[in-house]
PASEBA-1860 file (N, C-alpha, C; in nm, 3 decimals):
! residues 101
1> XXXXXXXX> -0.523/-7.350/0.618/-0.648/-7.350/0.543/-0.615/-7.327/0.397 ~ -0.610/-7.410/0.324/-0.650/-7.417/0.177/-0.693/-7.280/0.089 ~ -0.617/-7.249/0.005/-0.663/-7.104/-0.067/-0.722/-6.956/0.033 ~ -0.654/-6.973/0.147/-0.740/-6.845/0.210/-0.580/-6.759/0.227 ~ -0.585/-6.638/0.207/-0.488/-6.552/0.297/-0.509/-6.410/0.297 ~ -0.412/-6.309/0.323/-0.481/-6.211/0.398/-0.388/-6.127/0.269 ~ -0.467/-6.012/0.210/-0.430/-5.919/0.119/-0.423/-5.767/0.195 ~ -0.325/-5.681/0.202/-0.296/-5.578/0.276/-0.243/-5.448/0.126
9> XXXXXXXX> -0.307/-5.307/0.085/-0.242/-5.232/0.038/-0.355/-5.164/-0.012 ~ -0.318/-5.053/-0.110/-0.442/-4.956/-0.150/-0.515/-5.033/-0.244 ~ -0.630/-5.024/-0.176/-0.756/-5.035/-0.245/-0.732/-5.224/-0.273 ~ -0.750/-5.263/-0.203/-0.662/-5.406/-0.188/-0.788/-5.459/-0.220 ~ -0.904/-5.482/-0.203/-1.090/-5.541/-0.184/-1.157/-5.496/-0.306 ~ -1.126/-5.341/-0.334/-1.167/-5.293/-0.470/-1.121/-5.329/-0.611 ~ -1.011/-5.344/-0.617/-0.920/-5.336/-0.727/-0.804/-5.419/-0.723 ~ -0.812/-5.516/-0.665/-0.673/-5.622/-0.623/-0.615/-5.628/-0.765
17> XXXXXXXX> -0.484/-5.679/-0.707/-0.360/-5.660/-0.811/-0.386/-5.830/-0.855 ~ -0.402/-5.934/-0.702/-0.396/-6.040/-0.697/-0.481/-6.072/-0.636 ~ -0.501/-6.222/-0.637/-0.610/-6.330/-0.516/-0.508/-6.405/-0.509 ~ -0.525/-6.493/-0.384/-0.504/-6.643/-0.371/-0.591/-6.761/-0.407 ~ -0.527/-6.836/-0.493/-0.637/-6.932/-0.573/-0.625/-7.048/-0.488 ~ -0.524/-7.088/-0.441/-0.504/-7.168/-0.365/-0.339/-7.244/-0.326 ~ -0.326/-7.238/-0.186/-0.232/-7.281/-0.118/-0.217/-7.436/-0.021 ~ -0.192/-7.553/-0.082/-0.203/-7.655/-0.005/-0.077/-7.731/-0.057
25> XXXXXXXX> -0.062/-7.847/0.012/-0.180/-7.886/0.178/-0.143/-7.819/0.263 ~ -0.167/-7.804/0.371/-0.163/-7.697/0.467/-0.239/-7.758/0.602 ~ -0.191/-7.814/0.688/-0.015/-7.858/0.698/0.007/-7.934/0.598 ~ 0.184/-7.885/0.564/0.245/-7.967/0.464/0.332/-8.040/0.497 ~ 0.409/-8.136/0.466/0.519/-8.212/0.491/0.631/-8.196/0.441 ~ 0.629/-8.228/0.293/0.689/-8.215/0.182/0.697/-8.080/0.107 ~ 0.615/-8.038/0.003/0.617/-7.957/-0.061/0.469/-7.857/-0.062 ~ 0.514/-7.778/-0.107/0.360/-7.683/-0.138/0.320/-7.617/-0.254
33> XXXXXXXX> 0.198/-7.628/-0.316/0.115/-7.591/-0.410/0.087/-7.427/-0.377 ~ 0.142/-7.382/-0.455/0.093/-7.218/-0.492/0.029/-7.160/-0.554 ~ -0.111/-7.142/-0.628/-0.185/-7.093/-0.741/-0.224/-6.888/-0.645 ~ -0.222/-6.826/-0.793/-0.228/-6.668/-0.789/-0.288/-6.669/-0.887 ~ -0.371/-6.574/-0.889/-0.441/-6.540/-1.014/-0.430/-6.344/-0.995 ~ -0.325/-6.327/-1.100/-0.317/-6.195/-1.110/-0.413/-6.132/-1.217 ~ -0.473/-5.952/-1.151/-0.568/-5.904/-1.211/-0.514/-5.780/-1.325 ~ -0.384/-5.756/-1.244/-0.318/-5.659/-1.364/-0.161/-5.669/-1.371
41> XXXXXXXX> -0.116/-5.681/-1.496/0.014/-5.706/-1.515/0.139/-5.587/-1.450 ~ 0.238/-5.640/-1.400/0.345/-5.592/-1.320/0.437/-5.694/-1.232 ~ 0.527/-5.627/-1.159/0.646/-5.700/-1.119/0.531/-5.740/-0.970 ~ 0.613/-5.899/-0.934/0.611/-5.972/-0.818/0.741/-5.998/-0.789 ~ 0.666/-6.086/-0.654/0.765/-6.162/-0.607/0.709/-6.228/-0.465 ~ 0.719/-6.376/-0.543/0.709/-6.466/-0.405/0.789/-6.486/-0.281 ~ 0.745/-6.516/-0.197/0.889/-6.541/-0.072/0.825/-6.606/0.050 ~ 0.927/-6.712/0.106/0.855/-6.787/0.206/0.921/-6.739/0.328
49> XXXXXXXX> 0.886/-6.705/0.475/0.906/-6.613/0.579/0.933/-6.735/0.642 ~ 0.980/-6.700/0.765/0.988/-6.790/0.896/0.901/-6.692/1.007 ~ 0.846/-6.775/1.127/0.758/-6.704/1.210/0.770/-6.538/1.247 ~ 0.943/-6.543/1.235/0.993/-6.398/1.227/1.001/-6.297/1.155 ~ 0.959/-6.306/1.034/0.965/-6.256/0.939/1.025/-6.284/0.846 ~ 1.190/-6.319/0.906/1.262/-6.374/0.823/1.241/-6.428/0.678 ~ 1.342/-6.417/0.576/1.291/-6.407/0.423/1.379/-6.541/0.428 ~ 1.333/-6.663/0.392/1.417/-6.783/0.429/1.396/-6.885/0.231
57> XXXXXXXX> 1.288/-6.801/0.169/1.348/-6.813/-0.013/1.275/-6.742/-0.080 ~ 1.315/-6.711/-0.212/1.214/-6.666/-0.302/1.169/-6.755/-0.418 ~ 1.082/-6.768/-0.379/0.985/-6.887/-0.419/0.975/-6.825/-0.563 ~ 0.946/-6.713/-0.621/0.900/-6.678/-0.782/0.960/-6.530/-0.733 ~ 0.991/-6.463/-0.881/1.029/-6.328/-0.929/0.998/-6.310/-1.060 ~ 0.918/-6.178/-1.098/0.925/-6.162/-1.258/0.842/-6.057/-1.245 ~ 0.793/-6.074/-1.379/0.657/-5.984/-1.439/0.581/-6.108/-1.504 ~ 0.449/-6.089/-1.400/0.339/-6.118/-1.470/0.246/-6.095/-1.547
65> XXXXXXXX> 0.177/-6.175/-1.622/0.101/-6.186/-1.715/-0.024/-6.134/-1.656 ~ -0.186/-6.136/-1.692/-0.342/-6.144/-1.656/-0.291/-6.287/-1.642 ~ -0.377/-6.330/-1.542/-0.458/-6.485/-1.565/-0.404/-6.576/-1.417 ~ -0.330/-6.696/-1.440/-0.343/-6.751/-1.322/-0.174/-6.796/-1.330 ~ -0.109/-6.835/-1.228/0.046/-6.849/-1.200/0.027/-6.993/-1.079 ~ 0.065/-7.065/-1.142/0.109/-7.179/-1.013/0.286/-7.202/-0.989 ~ 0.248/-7.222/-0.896/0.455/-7.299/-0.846/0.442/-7.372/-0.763 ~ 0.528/-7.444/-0.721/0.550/-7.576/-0.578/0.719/-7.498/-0.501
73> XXXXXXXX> 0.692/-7.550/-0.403/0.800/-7.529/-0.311/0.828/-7.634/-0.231 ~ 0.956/-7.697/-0.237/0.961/-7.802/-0.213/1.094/-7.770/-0.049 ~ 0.960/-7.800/0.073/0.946/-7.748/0.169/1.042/-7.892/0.326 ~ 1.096/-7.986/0.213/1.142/-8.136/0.299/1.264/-8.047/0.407 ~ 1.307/-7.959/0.362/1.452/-7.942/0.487/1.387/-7.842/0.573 ~ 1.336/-7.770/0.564/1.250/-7.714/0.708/1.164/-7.751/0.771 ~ 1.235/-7.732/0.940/1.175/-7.797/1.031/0.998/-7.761/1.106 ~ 0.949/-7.867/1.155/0.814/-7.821/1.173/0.806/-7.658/1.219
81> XXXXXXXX> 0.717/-7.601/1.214/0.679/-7.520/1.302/0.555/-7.414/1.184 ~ 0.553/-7.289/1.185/0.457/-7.199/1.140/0.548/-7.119/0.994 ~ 0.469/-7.053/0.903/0.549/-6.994/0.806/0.472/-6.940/0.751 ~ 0.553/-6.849/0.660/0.449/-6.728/0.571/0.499/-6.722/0.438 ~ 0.357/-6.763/0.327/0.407/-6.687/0.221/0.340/-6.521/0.177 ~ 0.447/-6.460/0.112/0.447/-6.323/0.109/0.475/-6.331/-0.065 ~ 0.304/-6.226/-0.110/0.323/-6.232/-0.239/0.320/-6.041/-0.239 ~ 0.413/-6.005/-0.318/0.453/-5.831/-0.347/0.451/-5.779/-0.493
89> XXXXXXXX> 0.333/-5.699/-0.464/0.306/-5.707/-0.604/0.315/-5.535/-0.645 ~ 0.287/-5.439/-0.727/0.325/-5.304/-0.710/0.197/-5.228/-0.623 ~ 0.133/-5.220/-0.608/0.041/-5.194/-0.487/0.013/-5.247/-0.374 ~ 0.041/-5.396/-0.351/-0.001/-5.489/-0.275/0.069/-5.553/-0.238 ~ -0.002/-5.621/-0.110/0.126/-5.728/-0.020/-0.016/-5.847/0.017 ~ 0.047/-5.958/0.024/-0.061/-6.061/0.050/0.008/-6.196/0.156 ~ -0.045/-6.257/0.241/0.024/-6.293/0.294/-0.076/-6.446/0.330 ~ -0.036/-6.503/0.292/-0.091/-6.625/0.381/0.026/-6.776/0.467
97> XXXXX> -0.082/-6.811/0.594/-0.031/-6.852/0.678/-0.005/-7.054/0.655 ~ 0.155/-7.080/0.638/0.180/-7.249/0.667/0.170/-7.281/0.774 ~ 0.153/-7.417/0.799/0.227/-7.482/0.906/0.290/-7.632/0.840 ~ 0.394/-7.663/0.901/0.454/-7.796/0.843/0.449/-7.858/0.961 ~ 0.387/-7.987/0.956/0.387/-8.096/0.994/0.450/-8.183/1.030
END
């Protein structure tokens, strides 16, 4: 599903660090569209999971800015099945669900 995922940490609904602006296509084939729109500046870090948890890349690392962050992940050598991106931010963890096609 397109821009939806699941935000987990203190005060995560009140005061988010981050949203998901949007994640597609979903299912993907090829590559994937990442938009974040961070609410207060501090360290991240993107990362794409395997069904296991497994940390299989890191998609982005830094310190962000206010405002909005896009990236692509270019997703052609892994094989179908389910995946997670995991955004870590200093209060927060956010997680939304792939599938490749």
């Amino acid at each position: 599903v397109e821009g939806q995922g699941l935000l987990t940490g203190a005060n995560d609904r009140q005061n988010p660090e981050f949203d998901f602006l949007e994640i597609s296509p979903n299912p993907f084939q090829e590559s994937i569209s990442i938009g974040l729109n961070f609410e207060k500046e501090g360290d991240y870090e993107v990362t794409l999971l395997d069904a296991t948890g497994k940390t299989l890349a890191v998609v982005l690392k830094g310190r962000n800015q206010l405002g909005s962050l896009a990236a692509s992940f270019d997703g052609r050598h892994l094989p179908q099945g389910v995946y997670f991106i995991r955004v870590k931010g200093q209060r927060q963890i956010g997680y939304a669900k792939l599938i490749k096609g």
